[in-house]
LUMDREN-809875 format. One record per residue: residue in three letters; residue number from 1; z, y, x of N, C-alpha, C in turn. Coordinates in nm, 4 decimals. Atoms other than C-alpha are relative to their C-alpha. Last residue first. Layout:
BEGIN
('ALA', NUM, (Z, Y, X), (Z, Y, X), (Z, Y, X)) ...
# end
This chain:
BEGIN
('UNK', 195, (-0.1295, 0.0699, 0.0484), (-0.1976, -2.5006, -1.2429), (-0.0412, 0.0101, -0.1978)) ('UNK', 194, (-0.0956, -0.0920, 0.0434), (-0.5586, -2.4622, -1.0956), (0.1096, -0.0691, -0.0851)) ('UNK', 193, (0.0427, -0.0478, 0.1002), (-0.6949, -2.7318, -0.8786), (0.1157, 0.1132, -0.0348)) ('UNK', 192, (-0.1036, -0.0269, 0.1146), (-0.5784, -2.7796, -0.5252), (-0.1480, 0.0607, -0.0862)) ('UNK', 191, (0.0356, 0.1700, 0.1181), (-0.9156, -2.8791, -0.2875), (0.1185, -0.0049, -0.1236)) ('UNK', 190, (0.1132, -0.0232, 0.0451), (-0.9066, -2.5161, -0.1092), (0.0010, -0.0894, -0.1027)) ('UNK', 189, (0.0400, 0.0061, 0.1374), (-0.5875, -2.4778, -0.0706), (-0.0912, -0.0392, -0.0901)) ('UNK', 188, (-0.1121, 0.1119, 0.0695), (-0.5857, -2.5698, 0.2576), (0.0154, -0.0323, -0.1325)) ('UNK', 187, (0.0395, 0.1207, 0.0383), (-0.8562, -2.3006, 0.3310), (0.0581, -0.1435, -0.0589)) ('UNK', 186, (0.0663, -0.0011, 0.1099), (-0.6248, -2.0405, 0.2081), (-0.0777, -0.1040, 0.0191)) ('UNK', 185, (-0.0814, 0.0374, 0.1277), (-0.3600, -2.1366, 0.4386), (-0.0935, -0.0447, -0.1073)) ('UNK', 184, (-0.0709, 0.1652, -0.0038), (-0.5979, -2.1954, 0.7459), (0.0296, -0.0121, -0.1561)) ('UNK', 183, (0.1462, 0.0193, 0.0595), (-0.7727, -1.8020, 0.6259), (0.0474, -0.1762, 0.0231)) ('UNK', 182, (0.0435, -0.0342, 0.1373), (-0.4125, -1.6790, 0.6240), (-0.1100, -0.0658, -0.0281)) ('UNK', 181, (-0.0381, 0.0745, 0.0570), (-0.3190, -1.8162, 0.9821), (-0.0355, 0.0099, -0.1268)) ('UNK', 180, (0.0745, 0.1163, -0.0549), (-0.6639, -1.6573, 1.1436), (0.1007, -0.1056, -0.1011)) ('UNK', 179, (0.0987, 0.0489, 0.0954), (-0.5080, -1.3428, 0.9254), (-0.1253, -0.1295, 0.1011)) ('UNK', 178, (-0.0377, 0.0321, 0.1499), (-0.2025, -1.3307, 1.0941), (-0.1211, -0.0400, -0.0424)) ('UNK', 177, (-0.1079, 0.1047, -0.0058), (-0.3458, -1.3299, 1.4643), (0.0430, -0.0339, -0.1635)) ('UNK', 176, (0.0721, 0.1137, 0.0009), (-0.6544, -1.1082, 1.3638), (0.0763, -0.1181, -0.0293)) ('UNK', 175, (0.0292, 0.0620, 0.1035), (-0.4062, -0.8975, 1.2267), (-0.1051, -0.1111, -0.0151)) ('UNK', 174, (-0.0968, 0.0578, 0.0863), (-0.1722, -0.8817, 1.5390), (-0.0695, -0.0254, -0.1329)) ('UNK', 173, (0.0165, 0.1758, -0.0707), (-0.4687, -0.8154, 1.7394), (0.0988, -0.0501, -0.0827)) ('UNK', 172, (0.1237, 0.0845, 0.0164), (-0.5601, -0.5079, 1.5587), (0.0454, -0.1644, 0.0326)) ('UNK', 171, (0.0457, 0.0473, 0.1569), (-0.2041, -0.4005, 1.5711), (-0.1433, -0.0678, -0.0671)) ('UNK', 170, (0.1571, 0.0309, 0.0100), (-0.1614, -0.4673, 1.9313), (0.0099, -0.0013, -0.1526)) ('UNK', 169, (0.0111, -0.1169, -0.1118), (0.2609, -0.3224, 2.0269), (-0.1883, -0.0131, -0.0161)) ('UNK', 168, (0.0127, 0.0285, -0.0739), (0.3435, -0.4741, 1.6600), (-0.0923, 0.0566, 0.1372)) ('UNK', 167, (-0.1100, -0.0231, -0.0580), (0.5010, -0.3094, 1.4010), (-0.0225, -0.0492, 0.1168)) ('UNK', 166, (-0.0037, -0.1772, -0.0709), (0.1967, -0.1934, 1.2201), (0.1003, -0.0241, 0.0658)) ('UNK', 165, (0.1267, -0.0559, -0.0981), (0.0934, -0.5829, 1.2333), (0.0333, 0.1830, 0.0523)) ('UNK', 164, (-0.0304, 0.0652, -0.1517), (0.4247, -0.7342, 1.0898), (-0.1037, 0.0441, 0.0910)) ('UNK', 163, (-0.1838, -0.0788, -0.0662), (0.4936, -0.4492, 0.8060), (-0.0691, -0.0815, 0.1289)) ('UNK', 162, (0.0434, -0.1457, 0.0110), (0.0507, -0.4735, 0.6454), (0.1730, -0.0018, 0.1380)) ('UNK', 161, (0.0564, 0.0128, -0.1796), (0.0851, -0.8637, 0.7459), (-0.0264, 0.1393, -0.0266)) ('UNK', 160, (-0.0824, -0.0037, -0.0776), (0.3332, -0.8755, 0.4422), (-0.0951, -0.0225, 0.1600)) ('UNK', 159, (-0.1046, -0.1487, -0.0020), (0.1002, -0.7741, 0.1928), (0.0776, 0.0030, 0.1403)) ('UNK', 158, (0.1010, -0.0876, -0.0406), (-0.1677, -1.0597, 0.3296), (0.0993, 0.1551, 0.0122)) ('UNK', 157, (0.0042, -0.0573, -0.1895), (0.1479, -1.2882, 0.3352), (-0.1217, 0.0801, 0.0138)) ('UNK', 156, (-0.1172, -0.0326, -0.1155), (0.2298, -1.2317, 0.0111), (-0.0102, -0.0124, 0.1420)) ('UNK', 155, (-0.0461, -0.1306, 0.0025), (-0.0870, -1.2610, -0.1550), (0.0922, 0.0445, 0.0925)) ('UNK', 154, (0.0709, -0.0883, -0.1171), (-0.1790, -1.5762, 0.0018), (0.0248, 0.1588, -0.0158)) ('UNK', 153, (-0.0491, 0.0549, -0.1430), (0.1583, -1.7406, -0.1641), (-0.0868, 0.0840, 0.0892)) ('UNK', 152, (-0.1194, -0.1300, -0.0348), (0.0808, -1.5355, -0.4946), (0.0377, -0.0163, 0.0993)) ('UNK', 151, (0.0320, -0.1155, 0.0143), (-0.2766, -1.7152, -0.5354), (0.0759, 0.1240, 0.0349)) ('UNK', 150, (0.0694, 0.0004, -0.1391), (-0.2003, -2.0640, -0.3722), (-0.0101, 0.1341, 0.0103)) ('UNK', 149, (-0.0212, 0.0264, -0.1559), (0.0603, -2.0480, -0.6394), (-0.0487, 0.0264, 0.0928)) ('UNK', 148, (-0.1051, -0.1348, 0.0149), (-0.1347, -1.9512, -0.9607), (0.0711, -0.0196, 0.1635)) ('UNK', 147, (-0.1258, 0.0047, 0.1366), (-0.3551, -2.2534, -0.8664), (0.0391, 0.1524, 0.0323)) ('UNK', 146, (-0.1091, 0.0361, -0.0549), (-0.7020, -2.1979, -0.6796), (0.0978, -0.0085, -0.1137)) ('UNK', 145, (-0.0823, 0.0600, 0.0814), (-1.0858, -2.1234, -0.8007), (0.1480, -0.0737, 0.0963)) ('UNK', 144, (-0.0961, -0.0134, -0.0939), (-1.2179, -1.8249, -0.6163), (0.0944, -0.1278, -0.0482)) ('UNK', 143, (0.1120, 0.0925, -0.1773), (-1.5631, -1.8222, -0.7495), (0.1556, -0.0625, 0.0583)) ('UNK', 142, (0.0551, 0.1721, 0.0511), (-1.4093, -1.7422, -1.1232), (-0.0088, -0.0920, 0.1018)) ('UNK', 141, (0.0951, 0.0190, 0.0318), (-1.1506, -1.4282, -1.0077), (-0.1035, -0.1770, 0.0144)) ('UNK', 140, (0.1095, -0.0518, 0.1159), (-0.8997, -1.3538, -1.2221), (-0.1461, -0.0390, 0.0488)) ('UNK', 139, (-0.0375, 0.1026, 0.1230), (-0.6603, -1.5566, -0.9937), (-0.1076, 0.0558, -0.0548)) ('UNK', 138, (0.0349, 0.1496, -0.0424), (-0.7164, -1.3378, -0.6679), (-0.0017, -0.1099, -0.1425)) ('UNK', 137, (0.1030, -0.0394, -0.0556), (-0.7038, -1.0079, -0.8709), (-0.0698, -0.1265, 0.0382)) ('UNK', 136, (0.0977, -0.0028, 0.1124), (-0.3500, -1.1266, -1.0219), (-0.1532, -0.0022, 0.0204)) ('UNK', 135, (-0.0069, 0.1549, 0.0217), (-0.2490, -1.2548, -0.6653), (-0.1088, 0.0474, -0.1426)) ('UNK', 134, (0.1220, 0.0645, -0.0744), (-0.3477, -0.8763, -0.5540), (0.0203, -0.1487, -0.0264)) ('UNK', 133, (0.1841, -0.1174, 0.0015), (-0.1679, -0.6883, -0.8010), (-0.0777, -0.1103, 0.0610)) ('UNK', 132, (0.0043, 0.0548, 0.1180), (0.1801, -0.9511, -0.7605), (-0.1307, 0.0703, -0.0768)) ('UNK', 131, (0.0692, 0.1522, -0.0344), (0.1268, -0.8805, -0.3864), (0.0075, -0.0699, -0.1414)) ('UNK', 130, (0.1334, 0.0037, -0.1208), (0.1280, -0.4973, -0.4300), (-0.0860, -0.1780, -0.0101)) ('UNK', 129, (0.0808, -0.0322, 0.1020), (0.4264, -0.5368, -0.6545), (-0.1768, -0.0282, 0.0239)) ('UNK', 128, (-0.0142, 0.1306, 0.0914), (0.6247, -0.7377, -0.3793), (-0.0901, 0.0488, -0.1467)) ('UNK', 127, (0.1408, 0.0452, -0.0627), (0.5084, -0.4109, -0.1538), (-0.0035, -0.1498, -0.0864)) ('UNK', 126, (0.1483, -0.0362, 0.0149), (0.6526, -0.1969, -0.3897), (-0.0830, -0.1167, 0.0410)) ('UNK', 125, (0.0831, -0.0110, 0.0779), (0.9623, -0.3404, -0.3668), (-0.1133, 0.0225, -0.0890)) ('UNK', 124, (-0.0183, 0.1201, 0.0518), (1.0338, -0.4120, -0.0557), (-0.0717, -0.0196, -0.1237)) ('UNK', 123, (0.0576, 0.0967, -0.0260), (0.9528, -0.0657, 0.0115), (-0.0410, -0.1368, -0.0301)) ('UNK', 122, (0.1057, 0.0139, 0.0718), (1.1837, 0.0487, -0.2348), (-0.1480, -0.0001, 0.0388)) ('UNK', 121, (-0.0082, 0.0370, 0.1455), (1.4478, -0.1280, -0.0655), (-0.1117, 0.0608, -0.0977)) ('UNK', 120, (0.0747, 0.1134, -0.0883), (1.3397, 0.0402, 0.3089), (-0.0019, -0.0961, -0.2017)) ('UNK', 119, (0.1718, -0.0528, -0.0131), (1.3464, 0.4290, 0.1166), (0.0101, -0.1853, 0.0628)) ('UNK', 118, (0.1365, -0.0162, 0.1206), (1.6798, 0.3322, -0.0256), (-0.1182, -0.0318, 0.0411)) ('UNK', 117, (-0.0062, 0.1362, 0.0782), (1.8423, 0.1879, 0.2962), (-0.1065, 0.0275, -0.1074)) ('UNK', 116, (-0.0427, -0.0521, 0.1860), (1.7208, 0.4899, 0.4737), (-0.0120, -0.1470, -0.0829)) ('UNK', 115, (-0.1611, -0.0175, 0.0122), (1.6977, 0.4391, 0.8795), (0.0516, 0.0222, -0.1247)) ('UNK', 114, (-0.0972, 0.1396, -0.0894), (1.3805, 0.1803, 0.8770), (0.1120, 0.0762, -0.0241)) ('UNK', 113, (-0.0423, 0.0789, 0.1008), (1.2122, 0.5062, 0.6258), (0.1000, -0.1301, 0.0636)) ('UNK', 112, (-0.0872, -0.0662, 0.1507), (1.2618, 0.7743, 0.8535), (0.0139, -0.1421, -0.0929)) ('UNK', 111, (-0.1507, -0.0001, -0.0731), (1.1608, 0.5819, 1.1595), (0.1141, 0.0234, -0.0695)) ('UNK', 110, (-0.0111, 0.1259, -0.0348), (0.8155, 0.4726, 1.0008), (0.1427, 0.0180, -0.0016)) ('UNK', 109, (-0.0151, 0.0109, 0.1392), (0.7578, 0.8739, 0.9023), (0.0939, -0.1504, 0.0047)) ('UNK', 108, (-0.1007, -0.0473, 0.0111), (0.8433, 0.9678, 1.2703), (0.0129, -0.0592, -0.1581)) ('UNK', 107, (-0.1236, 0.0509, -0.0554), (0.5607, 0.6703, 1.3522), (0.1725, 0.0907, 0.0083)) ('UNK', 106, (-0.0894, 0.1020, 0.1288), (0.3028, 0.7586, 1.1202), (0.1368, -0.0219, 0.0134)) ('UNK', 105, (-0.0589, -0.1089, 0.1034), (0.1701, 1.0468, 1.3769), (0.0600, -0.0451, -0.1319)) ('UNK', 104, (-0.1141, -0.0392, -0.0301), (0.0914, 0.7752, 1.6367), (0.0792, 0.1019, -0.1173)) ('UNK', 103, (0.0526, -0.1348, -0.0504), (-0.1174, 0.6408, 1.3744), (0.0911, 0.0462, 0.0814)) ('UNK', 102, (0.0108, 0.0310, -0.0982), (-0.0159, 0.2371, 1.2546), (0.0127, 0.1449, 0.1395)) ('UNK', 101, (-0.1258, 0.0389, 0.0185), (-0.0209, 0.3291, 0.9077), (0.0512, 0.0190, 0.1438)) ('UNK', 100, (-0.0367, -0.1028, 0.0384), (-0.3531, 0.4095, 0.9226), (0.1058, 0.0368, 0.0154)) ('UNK', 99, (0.0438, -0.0964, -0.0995), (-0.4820, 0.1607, 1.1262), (0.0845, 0.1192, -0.0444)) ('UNK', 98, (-0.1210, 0.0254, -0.1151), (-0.2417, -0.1139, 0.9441), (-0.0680, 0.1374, 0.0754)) ('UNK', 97, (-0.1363, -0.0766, -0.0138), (-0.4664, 0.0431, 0.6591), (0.1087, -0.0389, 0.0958)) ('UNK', 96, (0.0292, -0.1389, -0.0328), (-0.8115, -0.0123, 0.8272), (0.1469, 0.0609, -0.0538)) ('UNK', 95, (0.0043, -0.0276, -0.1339), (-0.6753, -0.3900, 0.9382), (-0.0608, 0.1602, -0.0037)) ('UNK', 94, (-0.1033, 0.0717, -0.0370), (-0.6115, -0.4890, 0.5879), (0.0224, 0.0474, 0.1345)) ('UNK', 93, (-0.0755, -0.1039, 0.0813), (-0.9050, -0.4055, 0.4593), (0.1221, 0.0502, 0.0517)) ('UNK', 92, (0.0113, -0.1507, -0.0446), (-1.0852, -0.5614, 0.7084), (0.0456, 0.1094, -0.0516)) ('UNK', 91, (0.0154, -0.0596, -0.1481), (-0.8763, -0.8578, 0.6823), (-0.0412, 0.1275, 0.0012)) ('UNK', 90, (-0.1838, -0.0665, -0.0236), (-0.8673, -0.8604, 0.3100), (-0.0186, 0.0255, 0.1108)) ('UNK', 89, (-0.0440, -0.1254, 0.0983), (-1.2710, -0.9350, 0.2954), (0.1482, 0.0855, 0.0096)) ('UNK', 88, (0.0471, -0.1150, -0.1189), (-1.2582, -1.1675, 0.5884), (-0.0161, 0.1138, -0.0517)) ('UNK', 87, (-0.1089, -0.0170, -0.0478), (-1.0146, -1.3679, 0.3424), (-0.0490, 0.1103, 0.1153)) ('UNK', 86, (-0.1239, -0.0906, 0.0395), (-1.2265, -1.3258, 0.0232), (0.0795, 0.0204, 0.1518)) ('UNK', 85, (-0.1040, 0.0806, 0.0209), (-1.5810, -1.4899, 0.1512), (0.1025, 0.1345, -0.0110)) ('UNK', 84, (-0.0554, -0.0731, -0.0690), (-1.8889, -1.2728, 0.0292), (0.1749, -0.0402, 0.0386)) ('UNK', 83, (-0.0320, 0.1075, -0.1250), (-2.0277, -1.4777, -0.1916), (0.0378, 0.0496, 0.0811)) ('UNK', 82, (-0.0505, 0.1496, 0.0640), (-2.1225, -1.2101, -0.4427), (-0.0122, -0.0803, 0.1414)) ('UNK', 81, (0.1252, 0.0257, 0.0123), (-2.0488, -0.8633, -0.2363), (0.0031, -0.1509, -0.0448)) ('UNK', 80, (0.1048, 0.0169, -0.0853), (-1.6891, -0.7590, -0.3011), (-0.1298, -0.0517, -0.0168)) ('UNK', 79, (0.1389, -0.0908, -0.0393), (-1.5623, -0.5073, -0.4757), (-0.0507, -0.0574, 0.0977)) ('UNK', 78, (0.1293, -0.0053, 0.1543), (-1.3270, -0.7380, -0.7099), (-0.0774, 0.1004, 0.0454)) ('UNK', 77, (0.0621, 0.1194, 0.0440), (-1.1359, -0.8709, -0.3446), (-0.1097, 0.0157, -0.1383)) ('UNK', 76, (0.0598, 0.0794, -0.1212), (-1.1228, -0.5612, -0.1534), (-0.0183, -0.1938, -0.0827)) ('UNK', 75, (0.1050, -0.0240, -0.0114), (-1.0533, -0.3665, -0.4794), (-0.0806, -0.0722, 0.1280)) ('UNK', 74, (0.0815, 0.0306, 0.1427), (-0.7451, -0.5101, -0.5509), (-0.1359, 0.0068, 0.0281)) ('UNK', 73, (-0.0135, 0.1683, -0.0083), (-0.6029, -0.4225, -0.1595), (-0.0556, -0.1158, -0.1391)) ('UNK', 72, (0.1094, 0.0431, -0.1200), (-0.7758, -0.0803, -0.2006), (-0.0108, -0.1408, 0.0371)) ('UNK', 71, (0.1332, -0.0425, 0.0592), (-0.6255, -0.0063, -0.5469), (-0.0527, -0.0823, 0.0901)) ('UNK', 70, (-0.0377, 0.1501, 0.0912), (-0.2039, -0.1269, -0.3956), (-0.1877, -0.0342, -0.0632)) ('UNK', 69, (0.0000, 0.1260, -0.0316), (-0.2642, 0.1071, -0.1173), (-0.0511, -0.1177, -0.0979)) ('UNK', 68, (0.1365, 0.0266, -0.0513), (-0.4107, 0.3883, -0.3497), (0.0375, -0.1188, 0.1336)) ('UNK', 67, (0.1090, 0.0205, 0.0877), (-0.1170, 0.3278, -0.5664), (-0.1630, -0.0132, 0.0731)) ('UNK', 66, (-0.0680, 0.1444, 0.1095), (0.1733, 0.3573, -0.3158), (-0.1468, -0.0526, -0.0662)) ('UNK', 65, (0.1322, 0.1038, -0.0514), (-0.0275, 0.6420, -0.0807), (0.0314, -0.1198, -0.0899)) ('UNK', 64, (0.0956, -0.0951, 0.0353), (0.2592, 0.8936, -0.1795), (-0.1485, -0.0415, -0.0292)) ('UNK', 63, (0.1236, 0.0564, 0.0043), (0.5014, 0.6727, -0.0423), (-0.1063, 0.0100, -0.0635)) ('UNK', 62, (0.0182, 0.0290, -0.1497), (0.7475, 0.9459, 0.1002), (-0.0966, -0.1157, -0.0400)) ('UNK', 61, (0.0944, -0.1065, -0.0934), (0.7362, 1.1065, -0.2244), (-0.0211, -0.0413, 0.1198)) ('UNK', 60, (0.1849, -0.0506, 0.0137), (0.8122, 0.7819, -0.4234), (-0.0609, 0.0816, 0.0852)) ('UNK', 59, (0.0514, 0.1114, -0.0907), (1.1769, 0.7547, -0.2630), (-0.1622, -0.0030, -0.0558)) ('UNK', 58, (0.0114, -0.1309, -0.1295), (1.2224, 1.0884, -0.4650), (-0.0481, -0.1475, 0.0948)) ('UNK', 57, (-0.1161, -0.0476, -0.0495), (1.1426, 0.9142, -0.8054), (-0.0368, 0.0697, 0.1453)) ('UNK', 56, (-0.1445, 0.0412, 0.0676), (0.9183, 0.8858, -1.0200), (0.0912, -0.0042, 0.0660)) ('UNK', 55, (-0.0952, 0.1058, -0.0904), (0.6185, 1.0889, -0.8656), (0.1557, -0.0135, -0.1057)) ('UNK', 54, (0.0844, 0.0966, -0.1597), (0.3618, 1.3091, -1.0089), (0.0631, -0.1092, 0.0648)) ('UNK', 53, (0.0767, -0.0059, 0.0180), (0.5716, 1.4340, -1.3275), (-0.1841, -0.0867, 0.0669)) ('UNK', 52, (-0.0144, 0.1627, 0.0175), (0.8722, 1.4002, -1.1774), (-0.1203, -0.0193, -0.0852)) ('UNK', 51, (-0.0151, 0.1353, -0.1352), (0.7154, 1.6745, -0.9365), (0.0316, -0.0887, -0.0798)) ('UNK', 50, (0.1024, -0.0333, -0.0329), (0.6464, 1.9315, -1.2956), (-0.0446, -0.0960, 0.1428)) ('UNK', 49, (0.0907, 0.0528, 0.0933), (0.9437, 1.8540, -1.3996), (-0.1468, -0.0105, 0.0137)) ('UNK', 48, (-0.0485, 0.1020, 0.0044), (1.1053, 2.0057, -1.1367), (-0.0660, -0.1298, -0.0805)) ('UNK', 47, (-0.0963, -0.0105, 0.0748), (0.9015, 2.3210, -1.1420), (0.0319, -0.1698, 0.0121)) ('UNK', 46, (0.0110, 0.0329, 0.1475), (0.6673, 2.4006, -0.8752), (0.1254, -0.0456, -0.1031)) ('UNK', 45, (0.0324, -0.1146, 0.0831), (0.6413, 2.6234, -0.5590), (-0.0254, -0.1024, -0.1400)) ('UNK', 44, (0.1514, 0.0473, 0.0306), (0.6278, 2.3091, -0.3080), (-0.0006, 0.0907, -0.1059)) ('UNK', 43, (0.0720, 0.0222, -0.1108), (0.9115, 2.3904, -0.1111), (-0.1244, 0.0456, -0.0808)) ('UNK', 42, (0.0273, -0.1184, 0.0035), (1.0793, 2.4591, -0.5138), (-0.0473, 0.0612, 0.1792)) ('UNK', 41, (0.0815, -0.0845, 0.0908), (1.0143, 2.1503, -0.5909), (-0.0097, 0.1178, 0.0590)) ('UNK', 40, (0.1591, -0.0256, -0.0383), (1.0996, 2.0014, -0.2552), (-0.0769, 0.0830, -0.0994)) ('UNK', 39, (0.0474, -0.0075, -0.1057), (1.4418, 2.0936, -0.2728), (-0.1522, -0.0047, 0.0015)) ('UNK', 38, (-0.0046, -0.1460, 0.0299), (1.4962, 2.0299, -0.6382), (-0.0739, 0.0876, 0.1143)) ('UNK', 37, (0.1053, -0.0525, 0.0596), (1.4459, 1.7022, -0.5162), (-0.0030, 0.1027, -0.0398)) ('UNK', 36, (-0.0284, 0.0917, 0.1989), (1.7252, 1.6580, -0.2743), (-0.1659, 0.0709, -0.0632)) ('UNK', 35, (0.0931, -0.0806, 0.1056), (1.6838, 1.7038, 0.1041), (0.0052, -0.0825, -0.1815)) ('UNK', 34, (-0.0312, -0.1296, -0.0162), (1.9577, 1.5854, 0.3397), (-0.0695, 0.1234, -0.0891)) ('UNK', 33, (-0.1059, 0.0065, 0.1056), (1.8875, 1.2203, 0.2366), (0.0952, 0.1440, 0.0136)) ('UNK', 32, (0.0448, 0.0778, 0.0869), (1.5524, 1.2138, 0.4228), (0.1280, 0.0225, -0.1223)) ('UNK', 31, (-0.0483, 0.0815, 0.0432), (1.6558, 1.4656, 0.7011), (-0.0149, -0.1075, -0.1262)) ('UNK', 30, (-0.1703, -0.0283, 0.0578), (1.6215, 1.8201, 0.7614), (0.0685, -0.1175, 0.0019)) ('UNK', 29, (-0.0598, -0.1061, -0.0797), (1.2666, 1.8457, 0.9620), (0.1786, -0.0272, -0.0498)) ('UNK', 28, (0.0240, 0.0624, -0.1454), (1.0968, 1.4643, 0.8531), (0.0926, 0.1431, 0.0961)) ('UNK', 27, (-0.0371, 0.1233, -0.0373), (1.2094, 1.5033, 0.5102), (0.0483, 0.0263, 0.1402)) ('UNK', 26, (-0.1576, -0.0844, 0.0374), (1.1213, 1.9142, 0.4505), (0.0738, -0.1640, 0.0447)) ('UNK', 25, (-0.0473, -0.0803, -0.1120), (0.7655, 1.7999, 0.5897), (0.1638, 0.0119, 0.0187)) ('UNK', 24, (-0.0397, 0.0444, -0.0968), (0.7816, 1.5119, 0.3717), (-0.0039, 0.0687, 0.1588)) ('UNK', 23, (-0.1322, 0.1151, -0.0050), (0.8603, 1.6370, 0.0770), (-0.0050, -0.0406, 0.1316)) ('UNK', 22, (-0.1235, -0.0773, -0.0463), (0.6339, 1.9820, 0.1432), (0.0814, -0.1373, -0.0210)) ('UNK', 21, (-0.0118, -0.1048, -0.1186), (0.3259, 1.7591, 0.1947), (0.1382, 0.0587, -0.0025)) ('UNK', 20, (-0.0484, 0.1038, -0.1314), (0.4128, 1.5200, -0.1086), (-0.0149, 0.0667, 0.0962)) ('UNK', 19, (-0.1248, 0.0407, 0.0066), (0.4484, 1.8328, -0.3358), (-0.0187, -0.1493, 0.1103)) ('UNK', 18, (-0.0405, -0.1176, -0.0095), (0.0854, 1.9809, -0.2265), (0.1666, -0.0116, 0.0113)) ('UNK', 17, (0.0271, 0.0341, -0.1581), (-0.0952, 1.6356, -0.2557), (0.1585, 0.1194, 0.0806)) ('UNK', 16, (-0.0712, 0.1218, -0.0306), (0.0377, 1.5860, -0.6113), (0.0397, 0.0045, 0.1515)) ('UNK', 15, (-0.1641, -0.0333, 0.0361), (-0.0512, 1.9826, -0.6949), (0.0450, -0.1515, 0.0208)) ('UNK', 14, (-0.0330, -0.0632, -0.1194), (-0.4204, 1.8674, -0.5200), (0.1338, 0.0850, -0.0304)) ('UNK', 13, (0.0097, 0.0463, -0.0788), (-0.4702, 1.5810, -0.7619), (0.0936, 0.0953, 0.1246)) ('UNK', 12, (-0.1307, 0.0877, 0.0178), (-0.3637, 1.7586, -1.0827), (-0.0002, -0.0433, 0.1390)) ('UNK', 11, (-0.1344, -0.0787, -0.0247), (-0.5748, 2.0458, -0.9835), (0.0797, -0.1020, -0.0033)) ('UNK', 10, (0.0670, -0.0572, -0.1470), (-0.9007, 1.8074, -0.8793), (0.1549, 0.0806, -0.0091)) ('UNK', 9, (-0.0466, 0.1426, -0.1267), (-0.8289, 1.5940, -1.2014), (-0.0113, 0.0601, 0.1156)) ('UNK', 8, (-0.0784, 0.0611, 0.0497), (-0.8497, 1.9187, -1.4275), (0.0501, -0.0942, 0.1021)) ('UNK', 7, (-0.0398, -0.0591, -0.0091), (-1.1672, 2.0300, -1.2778), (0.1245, -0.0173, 0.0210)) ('UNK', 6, (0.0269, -0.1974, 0.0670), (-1.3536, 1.7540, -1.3032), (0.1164, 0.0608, 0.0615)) ('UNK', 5, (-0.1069, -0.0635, 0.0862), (-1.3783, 1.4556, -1.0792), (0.0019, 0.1330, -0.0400)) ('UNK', 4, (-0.0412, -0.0287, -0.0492), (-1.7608, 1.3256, -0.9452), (0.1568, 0.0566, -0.0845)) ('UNK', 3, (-0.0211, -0.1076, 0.0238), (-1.8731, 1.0705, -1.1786), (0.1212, 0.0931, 0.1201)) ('UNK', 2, (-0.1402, -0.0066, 0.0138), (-1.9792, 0.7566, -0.9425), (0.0138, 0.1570, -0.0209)) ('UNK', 1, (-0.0180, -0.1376, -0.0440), (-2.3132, 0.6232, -0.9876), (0.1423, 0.0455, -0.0331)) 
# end
């Protein structure tokens, strides 16, 4: 049974939501590097401290979703049903956030970040976090036995079929396509022991 959030977690939550809304309204109208943080604080009626607080830096506010990406892609392999193979597991995961992502209404956000060196660099880096989350996940678990390797290799291309599928004119079809090669890889692996 899942405790509903108190009070407390419901304000913190919806003062997070409240400052990413005005960042990336004030983004997407002025400019990405035309708006400074101060800027959104005081968009968003709060005190400076009070945004680095929710977000570490300003390239954070535009990925706002960072953490509950990185949760959902964890959680698609340690929430699944026992035996329940892992790679059709990612897929559908995998294919509801390319949906998301994917939204016509994603696509000024998309445009913003491709023209902002920063914002594409701490992409990169997130999403190399993402796939060092989900190797760990893959490794921890017993059924799944592979080397460290097989584990950060499928990682990375599951992360990296989140950029090549929302960019493509069939995003569904683009993740079948990736993830038909992903489920090859991983079978390949299959007979490697661990390192």
């Amino acid at each position: 049974m899942t405790v509903p959030p108190g009070r407390r977690e419901r304000k913190k939550a919806a003062t997070r939501q409240k400052i990413a809304d005005a960042a990336l309204r004030l983004f997407l109208e002025h400019g990405y590097d035309e708006v400074g943080i101060r800027d959104v604080a005081a968009e968003a009626d709060v005190a400076v401290t009070t945004l680095f607080s929710h977000f570490a830096s300003k390239e954070a506010l535009v990925f706002e979703q960072d953490e509950n990406f990185e949760q959902r892609l964890t959680q698609a392999v340690t929430g699944r049903a026992p035996h329940e193979p892992l790679i059709p597991a990612l897929r559908h995961e995998m294919r509801a956030l390319v949906r998301h992502c994917a939204a016509e209404n994603a696509a000024p956000i998309w445009r913003m970040i491709d023209a902002s060196p920063a914002l594409r660099e701490y992409e990169k880096s997130m999403r190399l976090r993402h796939a060092e989350s989900l190797a760990a996940a893959i490794a921890a678990d017993p059924g799944l036995s592979r080397t460290t390797t097989a584990c950060r290799t499928i990682a990375r291309f599951v992360v990296d079929a989140h950029s090549l599928a929302r960019e493509a004119a069939d995003p569904d079809a683009a993740v079948d396509e990736i993830f038909r090669m992903i489920e090859a890889a991983w079978e390949a692996t299959g007979s490697s022991r661990r390192e």
